[in-house]
Structure formats: structure tokens, C-alpha cells
C-alpha positions in Angstrom: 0.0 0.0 0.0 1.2 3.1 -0.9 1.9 5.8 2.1 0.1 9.0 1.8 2.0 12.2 1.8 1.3 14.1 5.4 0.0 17.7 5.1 2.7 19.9 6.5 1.3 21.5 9.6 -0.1 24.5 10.1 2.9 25.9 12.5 5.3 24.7 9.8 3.9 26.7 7.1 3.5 29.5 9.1 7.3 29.3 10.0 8.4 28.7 6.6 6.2 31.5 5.6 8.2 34.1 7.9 11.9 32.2 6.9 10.6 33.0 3.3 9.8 36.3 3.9 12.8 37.5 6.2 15.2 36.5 3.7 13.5 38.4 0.5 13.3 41.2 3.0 16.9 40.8 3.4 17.5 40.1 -0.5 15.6 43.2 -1.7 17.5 46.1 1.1 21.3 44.2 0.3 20.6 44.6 -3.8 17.3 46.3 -4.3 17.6 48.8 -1.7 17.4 51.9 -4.4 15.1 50.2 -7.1 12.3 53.0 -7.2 10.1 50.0 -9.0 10.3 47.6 -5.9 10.2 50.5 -3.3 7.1 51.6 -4.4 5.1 48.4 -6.1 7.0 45.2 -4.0 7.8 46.6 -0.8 5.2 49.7 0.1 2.7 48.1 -2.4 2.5 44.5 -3.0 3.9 43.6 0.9 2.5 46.0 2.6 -1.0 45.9 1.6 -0.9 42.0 2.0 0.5 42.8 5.4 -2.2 44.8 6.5 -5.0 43.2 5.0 -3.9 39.9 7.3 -3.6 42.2 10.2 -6.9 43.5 9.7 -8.7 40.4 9.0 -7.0 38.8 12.8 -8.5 42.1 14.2 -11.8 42.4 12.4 -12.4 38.9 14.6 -11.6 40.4 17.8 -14.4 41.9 18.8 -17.1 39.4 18.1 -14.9 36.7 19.6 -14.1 38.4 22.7 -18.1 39.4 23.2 -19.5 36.2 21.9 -17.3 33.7 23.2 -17.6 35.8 26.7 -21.3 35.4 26.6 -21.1 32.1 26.1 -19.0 31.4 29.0 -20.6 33.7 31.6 -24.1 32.5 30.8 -23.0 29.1 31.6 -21.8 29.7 35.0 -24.9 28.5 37.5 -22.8 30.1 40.5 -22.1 34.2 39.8 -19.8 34.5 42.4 -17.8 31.8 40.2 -16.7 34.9 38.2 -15.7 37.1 41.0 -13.1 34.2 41.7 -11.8 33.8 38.8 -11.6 37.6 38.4 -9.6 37.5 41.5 -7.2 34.3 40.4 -7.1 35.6 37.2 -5.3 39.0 38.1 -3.4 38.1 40.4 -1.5 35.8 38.8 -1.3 38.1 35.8 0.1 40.5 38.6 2.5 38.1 40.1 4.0 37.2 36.8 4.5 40.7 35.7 6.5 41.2 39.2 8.5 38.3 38.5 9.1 39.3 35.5 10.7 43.0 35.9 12.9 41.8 38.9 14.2 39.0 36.7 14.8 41.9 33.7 16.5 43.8 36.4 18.9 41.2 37.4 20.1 40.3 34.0 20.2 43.7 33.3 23.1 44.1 36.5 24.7 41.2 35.7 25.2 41.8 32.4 25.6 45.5 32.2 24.3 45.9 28.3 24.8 49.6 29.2 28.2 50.1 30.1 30.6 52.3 28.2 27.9 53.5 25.5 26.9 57.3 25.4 24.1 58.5 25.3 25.0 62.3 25.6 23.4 62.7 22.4 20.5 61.3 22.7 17.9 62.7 20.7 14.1 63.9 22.5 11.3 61.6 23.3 8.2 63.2 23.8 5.8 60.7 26.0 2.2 60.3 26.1 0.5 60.9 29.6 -0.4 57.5 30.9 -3.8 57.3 32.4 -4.2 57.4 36.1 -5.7 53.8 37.4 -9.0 55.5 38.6 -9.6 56.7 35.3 -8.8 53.3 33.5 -11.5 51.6 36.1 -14.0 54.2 35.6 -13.3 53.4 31.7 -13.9 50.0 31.7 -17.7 50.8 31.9 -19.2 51.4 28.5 -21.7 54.5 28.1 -22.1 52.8 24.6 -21.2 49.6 24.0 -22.0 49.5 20.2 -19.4 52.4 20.3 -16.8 50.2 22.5 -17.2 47.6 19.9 -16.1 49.8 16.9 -13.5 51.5 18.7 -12.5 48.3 19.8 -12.2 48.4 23.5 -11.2 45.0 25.1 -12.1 46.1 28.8 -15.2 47.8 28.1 -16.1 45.2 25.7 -15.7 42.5 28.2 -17.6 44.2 31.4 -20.7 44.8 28.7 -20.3 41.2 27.9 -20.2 39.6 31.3 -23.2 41.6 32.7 -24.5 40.7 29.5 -24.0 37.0 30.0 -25.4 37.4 33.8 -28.3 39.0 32.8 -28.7 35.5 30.0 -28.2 32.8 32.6 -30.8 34.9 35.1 -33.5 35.4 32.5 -35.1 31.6 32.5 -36.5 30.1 29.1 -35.5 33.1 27.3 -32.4 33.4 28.4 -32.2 29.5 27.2 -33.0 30.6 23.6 -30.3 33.1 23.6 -27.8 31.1 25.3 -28.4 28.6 22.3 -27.9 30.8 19.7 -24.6 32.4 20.9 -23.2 29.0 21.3 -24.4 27.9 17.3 -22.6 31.5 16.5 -19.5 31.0 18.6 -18.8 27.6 16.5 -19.5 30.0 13.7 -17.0 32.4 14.4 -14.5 29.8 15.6 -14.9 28.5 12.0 -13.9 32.0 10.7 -10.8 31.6 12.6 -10.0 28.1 11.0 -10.5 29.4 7.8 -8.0 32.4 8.4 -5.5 30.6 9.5 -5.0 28.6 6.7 -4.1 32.0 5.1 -1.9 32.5 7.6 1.4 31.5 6.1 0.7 34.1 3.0 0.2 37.2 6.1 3.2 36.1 7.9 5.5 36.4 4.5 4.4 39.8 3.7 4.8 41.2 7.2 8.3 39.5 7.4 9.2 41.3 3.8 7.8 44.5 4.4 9.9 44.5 8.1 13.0 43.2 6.8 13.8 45.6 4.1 13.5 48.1 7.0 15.4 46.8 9.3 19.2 46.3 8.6 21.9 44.5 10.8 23.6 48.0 11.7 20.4 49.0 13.6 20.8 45.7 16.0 24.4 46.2 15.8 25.0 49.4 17.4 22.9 48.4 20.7 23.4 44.1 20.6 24.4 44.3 24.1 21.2 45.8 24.8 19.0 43.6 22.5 20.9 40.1 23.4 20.6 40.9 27.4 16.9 41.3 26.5 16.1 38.8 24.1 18.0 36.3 26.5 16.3 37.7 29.5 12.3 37.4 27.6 13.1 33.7 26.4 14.1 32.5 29.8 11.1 33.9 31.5 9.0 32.4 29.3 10.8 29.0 29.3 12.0 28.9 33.6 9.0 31.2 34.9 6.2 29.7 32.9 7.8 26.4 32.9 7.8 26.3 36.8 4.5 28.4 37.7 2.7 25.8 35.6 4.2 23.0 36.5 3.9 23.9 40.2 0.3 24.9 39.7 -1.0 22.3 37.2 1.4 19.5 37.7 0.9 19.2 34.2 4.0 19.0 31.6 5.2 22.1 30.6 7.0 20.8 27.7 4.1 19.4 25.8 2.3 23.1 27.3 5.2 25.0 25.1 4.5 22.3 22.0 1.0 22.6 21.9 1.2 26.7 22.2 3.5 26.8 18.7 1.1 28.2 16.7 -0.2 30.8 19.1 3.6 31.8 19.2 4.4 31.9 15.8 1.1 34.1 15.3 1.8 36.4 18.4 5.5 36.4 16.9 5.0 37.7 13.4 2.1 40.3 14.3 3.3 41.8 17.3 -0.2 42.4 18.6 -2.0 40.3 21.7 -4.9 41.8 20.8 -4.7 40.4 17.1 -3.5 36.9 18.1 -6.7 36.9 20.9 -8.2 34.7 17.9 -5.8 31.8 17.9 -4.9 31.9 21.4 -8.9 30.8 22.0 -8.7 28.3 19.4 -5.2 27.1 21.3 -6.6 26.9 24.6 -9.7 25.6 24.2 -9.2 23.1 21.8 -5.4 22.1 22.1 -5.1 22.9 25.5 -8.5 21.6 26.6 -9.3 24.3 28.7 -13.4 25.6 29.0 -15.1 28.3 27.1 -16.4 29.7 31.0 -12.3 30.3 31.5 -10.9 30.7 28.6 -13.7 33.6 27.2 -12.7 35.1 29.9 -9.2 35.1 31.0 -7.3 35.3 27.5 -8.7 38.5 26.7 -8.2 40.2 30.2 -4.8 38.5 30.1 -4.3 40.1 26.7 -5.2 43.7 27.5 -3.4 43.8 31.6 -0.8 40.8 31.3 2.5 42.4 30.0 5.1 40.5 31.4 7.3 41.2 28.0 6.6 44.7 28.3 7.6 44.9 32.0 11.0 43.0 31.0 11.6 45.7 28.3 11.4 48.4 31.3 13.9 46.3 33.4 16.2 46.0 31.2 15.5 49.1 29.1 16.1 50.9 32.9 18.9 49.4 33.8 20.3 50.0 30.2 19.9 54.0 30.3 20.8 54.3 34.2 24.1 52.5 32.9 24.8 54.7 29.5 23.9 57.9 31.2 26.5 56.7 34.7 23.6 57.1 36.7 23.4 55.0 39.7 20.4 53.5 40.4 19.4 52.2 44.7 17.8 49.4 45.7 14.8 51.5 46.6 14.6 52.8 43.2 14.7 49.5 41.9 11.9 48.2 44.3 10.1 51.5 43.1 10.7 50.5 39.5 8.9 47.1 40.1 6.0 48.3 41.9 5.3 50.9 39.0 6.1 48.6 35.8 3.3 46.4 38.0 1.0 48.2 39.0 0.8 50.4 35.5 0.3 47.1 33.7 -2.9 47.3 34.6 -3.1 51.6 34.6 -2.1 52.1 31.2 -4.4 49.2 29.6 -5.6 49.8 26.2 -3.6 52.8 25.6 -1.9 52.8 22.0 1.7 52.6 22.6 1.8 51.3 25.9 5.0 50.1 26.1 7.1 53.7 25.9 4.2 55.4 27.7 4.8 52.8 30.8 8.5 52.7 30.3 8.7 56.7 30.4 6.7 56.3 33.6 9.6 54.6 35.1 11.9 56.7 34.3 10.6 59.3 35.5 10.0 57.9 38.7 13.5 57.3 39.2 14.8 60.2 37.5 16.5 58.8 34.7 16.4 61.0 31.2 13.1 60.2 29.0 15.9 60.7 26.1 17.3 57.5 26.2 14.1 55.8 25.0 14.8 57.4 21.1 17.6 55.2 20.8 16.6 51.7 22.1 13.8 52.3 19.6 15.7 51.3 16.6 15.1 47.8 17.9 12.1 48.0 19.6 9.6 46.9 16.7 11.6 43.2 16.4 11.9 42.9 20.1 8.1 43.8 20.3 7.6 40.6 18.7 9.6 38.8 21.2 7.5 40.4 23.6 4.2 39.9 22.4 5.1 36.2 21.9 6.1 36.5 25.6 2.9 38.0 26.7 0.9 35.4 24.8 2.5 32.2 26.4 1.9 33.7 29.9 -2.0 34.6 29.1 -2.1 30.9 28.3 -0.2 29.7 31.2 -2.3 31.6 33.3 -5.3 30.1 31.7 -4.3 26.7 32.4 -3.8 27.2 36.1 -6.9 28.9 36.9 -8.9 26.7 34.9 -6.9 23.5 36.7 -7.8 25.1 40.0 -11.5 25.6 38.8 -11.9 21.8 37.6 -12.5 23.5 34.4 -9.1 22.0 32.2 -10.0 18.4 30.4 -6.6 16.7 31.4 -6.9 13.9 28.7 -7.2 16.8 25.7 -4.2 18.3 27.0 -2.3 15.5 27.1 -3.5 14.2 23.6 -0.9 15.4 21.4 -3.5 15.5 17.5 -6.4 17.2 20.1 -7.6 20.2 18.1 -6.7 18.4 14.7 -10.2 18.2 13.3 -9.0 16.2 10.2 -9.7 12.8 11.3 -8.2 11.2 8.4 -5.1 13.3 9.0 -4.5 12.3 12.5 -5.1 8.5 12.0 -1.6 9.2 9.3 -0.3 10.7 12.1 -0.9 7.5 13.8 0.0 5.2 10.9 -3.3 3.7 10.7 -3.6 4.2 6.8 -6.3 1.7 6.6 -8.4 2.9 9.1 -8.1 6.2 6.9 -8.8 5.0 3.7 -12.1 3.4 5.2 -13.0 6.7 6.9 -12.7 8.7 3.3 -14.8 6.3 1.8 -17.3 5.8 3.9 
């Protein structure tokens, strides 16, 4: 019998996508760099536009995910004061993590010293944003208008409308029945969107990686690599050491096969830069890979992608540490405690705001009294380190996820530990599995 060939996955094609892009990036700026034709038609035509139609198409699913999916799960719950536990879980471990995270950034940054012997005398002006105060951000998560918060795209508002929305299904008897049943048929609908735009994926991922990479050159990363190894090094170990432990500890649960089954969420959160465009295949990971419940999942992945920044907060460690160290500025341990408890606590302060990560990082700063100028010139590598990040940020609102939902009884232990769960092709996963017969019979049938 002759053996069928596999379909390459999804995460492969997705990678091979961004390999295939970063190197024609790379081709076109080393011998194409002054062609007007591929400037203007390739480059800021042909890439770009496919860039940002794929962007567009992750973040035109946003919204009804977040609000549907949330629905779904908060009208299931028989117990409300379910939610104000996991509310309470939920942040604070998105809290803890974030503290972890910007006292590990702050080591790394001491022990390594990226900033040593670089001057920044010259820096040029940064001119920072006001960051919202945390009153105002709470006061803002209640919607006046929540058709408005939907088109302006407002995760926090959106999901306070959603969950009083879902409390006010679950209380409202027979017809509250009928609705629940219809958000349910069009979250499956929607989840099917998402299917279907991932298998576009790979297509996105290559334009974003062209359009980037014929912007950014080697002498950008060269002239601060002390800077952007300390911190690439420093955002890889906390997601492989911190995560690992916290859900191992937590779960009991292997963090390994955790960090396999999360590829794809990675690779998305990786070539988009944006938590709030990957919220779509983060769901899909975590409820149907990672075997986690719509009721937790609805709920925690969003939140977790509008307040979790633990890449952010390791950006400010290091990024503090950095500019203390180029501008010979000495730095106590109480500023340092002081630089932890403001990176934390503005994770949740400055959520939602465009930007975020210099408006919190020129927070710091200034709490400490280091020079806002030194953020214009780590920002020649901050758009490929923001993709560290987010990928960062993505893994921990998934990690977070599985512990709450563990602790809830709400995490079907057998789905995560089935390495093919989420593979709807039947046919392909009995390949998988070598059982070609089985296959054949199931296609003909």
C-alpha cells in the first residue's frame, strides 16, 4: 500500500512563511535597496497591503470573539460568584507574573551590564504620552455605549458589557435559554472563521516579514546588541524557567508538551506583534489544544491580553537598567523596588492605551529620574523585540489560563495531554498514527 503524503502543519507553514519572507526582505534592502520600482510596487505596495489586510482580517475577529465567546462562557456559569473568583485568580496571577518578571529583567540587566561604556550624551528627544491614572482606566472600563466600544475596539469595556450581558442570559429563565443557544451555534461559527484564516496565515506572515526586513538592517541591531541580546535572552528564559515552573507547580501538568502545543499561538503572536490580534488563535489554542473551558478561557485570554504584560515589564527592566548604565547614573535598591511596583501596577493603569510600552516605560523613568531621552535610541530595535514580547505575553495569558482553569476543575486533562487534540482532520491524525487503513475506510465511507 502506498503511504500517503502528510499535510505539513499548520505551525510549519506558518514558519516557513516568515523564513521566506525575512530572507527576501533581506535580498531586496542588500541589492534592491534603491530600485524605485520595488520601493514603491514590492515593498510599500505588493507587501504592505498584504500585510495589513492579514492584520486586519486577525482584528476584524476580535471583537465578536471576545463578546460572543464571553457570553457564552458567563451565561453558563450557575454560581455568579464563580466569576468574581476567577476575576480574582485571574489577576493576580497576571500581577505576580509581571512582578516576576521585571525583577528577573532587572537582574540580567546588573549582571550583564548591556549599558556600560555607551553614550548617550546625544540622545535625541522623546516626547511621551500621559499614561492614564488607574482610577480613570477603572471608571473606563464601563461602557456608556457599548456598540461604540465595539467599533473603537475596547477590550475592557467590551468585556464588562459582555459579562453583565452573560449574567443577565443565565438569570432570564426560558428566554435566556434561547439566547444562550444561539450564541453557542454563533460562537462555533465564528471559531470556524478563525479556522479558515488561518490557513491563510502562512501568506500574512510572509508579507509582514518582507515589508519588516527591508526596513530593518543588521547595523540597527548592531549598534545596541548588548542591549538587544541581554533582552532577548532575558524574555526567552522567563518564558521558558517562569512559565515552565509556575505551571508545572500549579498544574502538575508537563510544561514541555504546554510549550508544544502553544506553537502556533507563538508563531502568530511572533509575526504580528499584537495580543490583541493573536486573541483569535490563542482561544482556538486553549480551548481546543489545551483543553481548557469556554467559561475560563472567554474570559481570562482577553483580560490576560489587555493587563498581562510581562514582555513589556521586562523591556522596562532591562531598558532601565540599560539607560541608568549609559547615562553613569546610579540606580538604589529602593529605586529598583520602586521600578517594580510601577512597571506592575501600571500594567494594569495604562491598559488599552496605544503605545503602551514607551508610555509605561517613560513612567519609570521618570519615577526614578532617569532622562526620558534615552528611549529614542533603544527604539531602533524595539519593533523586532516587540515581537519577542508579544510572543512573551501570549504564552503567559495561556499559562495563566491553564492554572486557573486546573484550579477551577474547568481543564479536560486527557485533551491536553492528547498530542493530535484540536486536529479536526480525522483522516489526517489517524496518518499521524500510521493507521492508513483505518483512513482509507473513513474517506470512503
Amino acid at each position: 500500500m502506498t503511504q500517503k503524503k502528510q499535510k505539513m502543519s499548520l505551525t510549519k507553514r506558518v514558519l516557513l512563511g516568515m523564513f521566506i519572507g525575512i530572507m527576501t526582505g533581506f535580498l531586496i534592502r542588500t541589492f534592491l535597496h534603491d530600485n524605485a520600482f520595488f520601493n514603491e510596487y514590492i515593498v510599500n505596495g505588493f507587501f504592505e497591503v498584504g500585510g495589513k489586510i492579514f492584520i486586519a482580517s486577525l482584528k476584524m475577529l476580535v471583537v465578536p470573539l471576545i463578546f460572543v465567546s464571553l457570553v457564552c462562557g458567563t451565561s453558563s456559569l450557575k454560581d455568579i460568584s464563580t466569576l468574581g473568583r476567577l476575576g480574582g485568580k485571574t489577576v493576580a496571577f497576571y500581577l505576580m507574573t509581571t512582578a516576576i518578571a521585571i525583577t528577573f529583567a532587572i537582574i540580567m540587566g546588573n549582571i550583564f551590564q548591556p549599558g556600560v561604556g555607551i553614550d548617550l550624551s546625544s540622545a535625541t528627544s522623546f516626547a511621551s504620552s500621559e499614561a492614564p491614572s488607574l482610577g480613570s482606566v477603572i471608571v473606563g472600563m464601563f461602557p456608556s455605549n457599548p456598540i461604540n466600544a465595539m467599533a473603537e475596539g475596547n477590550t475592557l469595556q467590551i468585556i464588562v458589557f459582555a459579562i453583565l450581558f452573560g449574567i443577565a442570559v443565565s438569570a432570564s429563565g426560558k428566554s435566556g435559554a434561547r439566547i444562550a443557544d444561539f450564541f453557542v451555534d454563533l460562537n462555533e461559527v465564528i471559531m470556524k472563521l478563525v479556522v479558515m484564516l488561518m490557513n491563510i496565515a502562512p501568506y500574512g506572515v510572509f508579507f509582514l516579514m518582507a515589508k519588516l526586513f527591508t526596513e530593518i538592517g543588521l547595523d540597527s541591531i548592531s549598534n545596541l546588541l548588548s542591549y538587544f541580546l541581554v533582552l532577548s535572552a532575558t524574555l526567552i528564559l522567563h518564558g521558558l524557567i517562569t512559565y515552565g515552573v509556575c505551571f508545572k507547580v500549579f498544574t502538575g501538568l508537563n510544561p514541555i508538551l504546554f510549550l508544544k502545543k502553544m506553537e502556533t499561538a507563538i508563531t502568530f503572536a511572533f509575526s504580528t506583534a499584537s495580543s490583541n490580534a493573536t486573541i483569535p488563535v490563542t482561544l482556538e489554542t486553549a480551548t481546543k489544544r489545551l483543553g481548557i473551558s469556554n467559561k475560563i478561557a472567554s474570559f481570562t485570554v482577553p483580560l490576560g491580553a489587555t493587563i498581562n504584560m510581562d514582555g513589556t515589564a521586562i523591556m522596562q527592566g532591562v531598558a532601565t537598567v540599560f539607560i541608568a548604565q549609559a547615562f553613569n547614573i546610579d540606580l538604589s535598591l529602593a529605586d529598583y523596588a520602586a521600578v517594580i511596583l510601577t512597571a506592575t501596577l501600571a500594567s494594569v493603569g495604562t491598559a488599552g492605551v496605544p503605545g503602551v510600552g514607551l508610555i509605561m516605560l517613560a513612567m519609570v523613568l521618570n519615577q526614578v529620574g532617569l532622562p526620558v531621552e534615552g528611549i529614542a535610541i533603544i527604539m531602533g530595535v524595539d519593533r523586532l523585540l516587540d515581537m519577542i514580547r508579544t510572543a512573551v505575553n501570549i504564552t503567559g495569558d495561556c499559562v495563566v489560563t491553564c492554572i486557573v482553569a486546573k484550579s477551577e476543575g474547568e481543564m479536560d486533562v486527557d485533551v491536553f495531554n492528547d498530542p493530535n487534540a484540536g486536529d479536526k482532520d480525522e483522516e489526517l491524525r489517524l496518518h499521524k498514527l500510521g493507521l492508513e487503513v483505518e483512513a482509507e475506510r473513513i474517506k470512503n465511507a
